[in-house]
N, C-alpha and C positions, 0 to 999 in steps of 0.2 A: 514617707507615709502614703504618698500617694497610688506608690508605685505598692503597697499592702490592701492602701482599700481595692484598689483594682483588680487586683488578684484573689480578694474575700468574693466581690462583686460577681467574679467570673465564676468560684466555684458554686455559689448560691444560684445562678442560671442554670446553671451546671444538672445541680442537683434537681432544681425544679422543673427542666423541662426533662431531665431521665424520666422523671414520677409522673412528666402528663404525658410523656408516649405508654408510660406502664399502662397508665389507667386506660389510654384510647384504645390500647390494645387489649384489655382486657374487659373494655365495654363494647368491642369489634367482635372481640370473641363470645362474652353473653348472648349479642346481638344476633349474633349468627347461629346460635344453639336452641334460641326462642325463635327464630323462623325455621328452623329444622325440623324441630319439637312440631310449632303448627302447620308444615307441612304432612308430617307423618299424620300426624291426627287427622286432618280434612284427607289422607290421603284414604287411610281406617273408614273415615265417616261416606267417602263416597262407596269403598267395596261393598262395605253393609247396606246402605244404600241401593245397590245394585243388584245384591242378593234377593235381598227384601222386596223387588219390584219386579226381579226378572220373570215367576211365577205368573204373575198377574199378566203382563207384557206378556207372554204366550198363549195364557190363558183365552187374551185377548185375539189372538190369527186363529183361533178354531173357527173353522166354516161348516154348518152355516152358522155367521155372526148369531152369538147368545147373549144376554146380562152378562157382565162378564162377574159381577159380584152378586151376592143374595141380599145381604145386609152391608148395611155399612159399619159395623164393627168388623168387618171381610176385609175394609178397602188400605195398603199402604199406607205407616204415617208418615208424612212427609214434613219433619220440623222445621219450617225456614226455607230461606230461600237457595240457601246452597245444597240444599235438599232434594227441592223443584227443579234444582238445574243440573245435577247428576243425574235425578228420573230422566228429565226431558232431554239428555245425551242421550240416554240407551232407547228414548221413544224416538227417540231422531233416527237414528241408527237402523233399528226394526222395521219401520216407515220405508227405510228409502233400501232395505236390503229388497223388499215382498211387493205384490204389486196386484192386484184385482181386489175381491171381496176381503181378504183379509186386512187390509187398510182399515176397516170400515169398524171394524171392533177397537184398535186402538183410537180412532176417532171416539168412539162410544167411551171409552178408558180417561181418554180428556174429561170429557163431559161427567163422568162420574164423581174422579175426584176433584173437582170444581176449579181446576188450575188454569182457563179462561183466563180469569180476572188476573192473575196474579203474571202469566204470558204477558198481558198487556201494562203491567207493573215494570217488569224488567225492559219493557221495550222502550219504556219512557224513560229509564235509569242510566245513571252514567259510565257504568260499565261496560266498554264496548263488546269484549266476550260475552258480557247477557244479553245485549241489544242485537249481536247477530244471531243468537240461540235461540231467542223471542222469534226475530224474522224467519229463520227456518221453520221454524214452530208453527208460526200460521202460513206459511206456505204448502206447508204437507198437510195442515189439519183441513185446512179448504174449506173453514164456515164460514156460516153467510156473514156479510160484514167484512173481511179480512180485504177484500180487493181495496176497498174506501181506506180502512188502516195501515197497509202496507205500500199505494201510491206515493204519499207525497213522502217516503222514504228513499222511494226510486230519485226522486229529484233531488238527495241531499249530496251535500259538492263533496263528501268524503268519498273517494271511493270503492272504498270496501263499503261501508254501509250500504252507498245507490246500488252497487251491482248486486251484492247479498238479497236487496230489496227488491229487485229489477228479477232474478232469477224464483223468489217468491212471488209475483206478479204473477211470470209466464207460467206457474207452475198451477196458479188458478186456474188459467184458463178461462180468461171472459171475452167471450169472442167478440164481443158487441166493441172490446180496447185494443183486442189483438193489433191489430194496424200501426194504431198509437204506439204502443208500447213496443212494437218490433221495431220501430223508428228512433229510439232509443243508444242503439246500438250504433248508429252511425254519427248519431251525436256528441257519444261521450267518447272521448279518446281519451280518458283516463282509465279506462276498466280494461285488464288483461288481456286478449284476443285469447287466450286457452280457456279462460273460465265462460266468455262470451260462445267459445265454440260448444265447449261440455255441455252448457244448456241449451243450446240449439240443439243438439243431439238427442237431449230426451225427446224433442217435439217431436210427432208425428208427420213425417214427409208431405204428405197429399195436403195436411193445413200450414206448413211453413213454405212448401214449393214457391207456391206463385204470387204471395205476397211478397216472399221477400227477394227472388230475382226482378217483381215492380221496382223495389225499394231499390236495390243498388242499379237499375237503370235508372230513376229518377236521379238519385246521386250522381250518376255517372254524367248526365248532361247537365246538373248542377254545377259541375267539375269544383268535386271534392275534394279536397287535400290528399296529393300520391299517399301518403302513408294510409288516411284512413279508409281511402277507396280502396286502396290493396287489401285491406283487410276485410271489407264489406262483401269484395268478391272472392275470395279464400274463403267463404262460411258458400258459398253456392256449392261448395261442396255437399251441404247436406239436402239439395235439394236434388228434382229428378232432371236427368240432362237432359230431356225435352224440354224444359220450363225456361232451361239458363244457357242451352248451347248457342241459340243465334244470339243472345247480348253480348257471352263471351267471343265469339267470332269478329263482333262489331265492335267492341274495345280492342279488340288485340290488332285488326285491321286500322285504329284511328289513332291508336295513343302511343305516345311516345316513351310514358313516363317508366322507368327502369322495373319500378316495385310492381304496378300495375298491369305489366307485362309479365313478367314474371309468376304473379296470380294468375292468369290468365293462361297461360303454358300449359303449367298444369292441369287445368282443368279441360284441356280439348280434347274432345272424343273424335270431331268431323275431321274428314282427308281432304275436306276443300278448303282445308286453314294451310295444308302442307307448303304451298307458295312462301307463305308468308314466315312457315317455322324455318324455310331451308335459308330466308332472308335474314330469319333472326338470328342466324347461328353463325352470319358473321358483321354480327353486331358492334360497337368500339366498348362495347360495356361489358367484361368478363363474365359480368352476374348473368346478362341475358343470354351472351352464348352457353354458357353451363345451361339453363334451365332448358335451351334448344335443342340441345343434344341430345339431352335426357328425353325428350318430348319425342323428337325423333327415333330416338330407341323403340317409346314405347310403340310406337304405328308398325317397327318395325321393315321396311319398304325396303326391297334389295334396290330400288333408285336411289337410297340415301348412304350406303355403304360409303361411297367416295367423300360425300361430305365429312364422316365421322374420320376418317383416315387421314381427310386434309386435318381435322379439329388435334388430332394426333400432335402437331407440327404448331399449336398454339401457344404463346406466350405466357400464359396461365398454367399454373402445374394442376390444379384442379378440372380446367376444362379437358387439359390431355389425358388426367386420370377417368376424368367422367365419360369421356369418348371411347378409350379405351374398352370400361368396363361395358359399356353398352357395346361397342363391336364384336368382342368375343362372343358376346349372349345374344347376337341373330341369329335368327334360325339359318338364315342360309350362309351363313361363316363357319366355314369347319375349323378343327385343329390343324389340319395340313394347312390352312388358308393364314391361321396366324401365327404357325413355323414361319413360312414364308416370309411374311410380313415382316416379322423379328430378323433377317437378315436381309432384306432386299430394299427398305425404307432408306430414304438418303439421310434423313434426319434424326442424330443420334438421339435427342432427347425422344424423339417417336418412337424411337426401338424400346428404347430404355422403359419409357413408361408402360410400353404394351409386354414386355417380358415380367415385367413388375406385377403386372393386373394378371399373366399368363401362369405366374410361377403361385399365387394367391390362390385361384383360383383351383388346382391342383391340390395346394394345399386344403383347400376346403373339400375338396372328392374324398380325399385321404383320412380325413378326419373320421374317428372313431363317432356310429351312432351311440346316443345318452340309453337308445331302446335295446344296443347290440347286448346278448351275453356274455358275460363273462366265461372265461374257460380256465 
């Protein structure tokens, strides 16, 4: 008997849990045909949407700035708020393609359909996609007020939000904060170096020069943390190399630190560093000799030829490919010069590499131009 009800027991599991994968499976698959469903739809509701506004959004860059509507039965409706924030995609969008007076009509375009209030709805919302659409929004729109609203975002510990927030800041432009807020940058080491670099790049040279090669020489005697120092001075890239050449001189002549240095490499213009690069290219650090080499390439100097020939003969397959590639390409290095080379070097990995970079190189002359015609 027992050995019956056990075997009843087992087919009634049996059967009940076949039925509750049926059903999980088949409320997996509803599940998944009503998110489909409301995707398609919000997908529908933003093209119309877009249609519906693009008119206006153009209407909007004619110069000289006009009304851009007569009445307001003219103006988009825009039902809700997923409404407001496929508009303010394509107002985003338009904003940052164009750039003088026609800004100034979309600005007037805001202000018309009174979407203000409702920008600063989504910024306080929990949706992080609204709340950085919000912060672009008043970064580009640039009315009065927005610097006080869009600060104390710069300081939130997320960091997408502070830097989202940080790059609508600089994009005011309040010169009386500029300083503050370029200080920024060396503080958070959580924010991307590429997205840090991109908006540096909108600003205007002649106003970020000289503040911010101040800024990472203050750092620099601070003694920053290698990583973020390194990165502080990789953005002197966008400044002018009067502003930033004797700092970088005076870290590259002081510091030891790998990253540092190697920030620094790159960016020397002066031939009275050349001491120091032909020092650092034989350095115990494979990263700093690669960037020395390279450095040296760029000055070019037929006094540095031999060092690049020894670099040939390095332990690192990188630095030999990097020396390599820079040797061929001095001006005063012929072809015949690096025949020769390829048979008379004692060290096979030196031949090797430099035939490698020789046969390449060819191969690149050979290469068909994308401009040539066809025949």
């Amino acid at each position: 008997m027992a050995h019956v009800f056990a075997f009843n027991t087992a087919i009634q599991i049996a059967w009940w849990t076949g039925f509750s994968f049926a059903m999980i499976s088949l409320l997996c698959l509803f599940t998944m045909l009503v998110l489909r469903s409301m995707a398609t739809s919000a997908s529908l509701r933003r093209e119309k949407v877009s249609n519906d506004v693009e008119e206006f959004l153009f209407r909007a860059t004619e110069f000289p700035v006009r009304p851009v509507t007569a009445t307001a039965d003219d103006l988009p409706v825009l039902s809700g708020e997923d409404d407001v924030a496929c508009f303010l995609q394509e107002w985003n969008y338009l904003q940052e393609s164009l750039a003088g007076e026609a800004k100034a009509g979309l600005n007037e375009l805001i202000r018309e359909l009174g979407l203000f209030d409702g920008v600063l709805k989504m910024l306080r919302g929990q949706r992080l996609d609204r709340r950085l659409l919000a912060i672009n929004t008043l970064g580009n729109l640039r009315g009065p007020g927005s610097y006080e609203v869009l600060r104390p975002y710069a300081d939130d510990p997320d960091p997408v939000v502070s830097s989202w927030a940080w790059r609508a800041v600089m994009r005011l432009g309040c010169e009386t904060c500029f300083t503050a807020d370029l200080r920024m940058i060396a503080e958070r080491k959580d924010w991307s170096p590429i997205f840090v670099a991109d908006v540096l790049k909108e600003k205007d040279a002649d106003d970020l020069s000289i503040p911010l090669a101040s800024l990472v020489g203050e750092y620099y005697d601070a003694r920053l943390e290698e990583r973020q120092m390194s990165r502080l001075i990789s953005y002197l890239a966008f400044t002018h190399v009067a502003d930033h050449e004797g700092l970088v001189e005076k870290i590259v002549n002081e510091s030891g630190e790998k990253e540092v240095l190697i920030a620094c490499l790159r960016l020397l213009h002066d031939e009275g560093s050349l001491p120091r690069i032909r020092e650092l290219a034989h350095d115990d650090r494979w990263e700093v000799r690669l960037q020395a080499v390279l450095t040296l390439g760029r000055f070019g100097h037929m006094d540095d030829i031999p060092i690049l020939i020894e670099a040939l003969n390095d332990t690192d397959w990188w630095v030999r490919y990097r020396a390599a590639s820079t040797l061929v390409q001095m001006p005063s290095v012929t072809t015949a010069r690096v025949k020769e080379l390829t048979t008379t070097l004692p060290n096979e990995f030196a031949r090797d590499i430099l035939m490698q970079v020789e046969a390449e190189m060819e191969l690149l002359c050979l290469k068909p131009s994308s401009l040539a015609l066809s025949k």
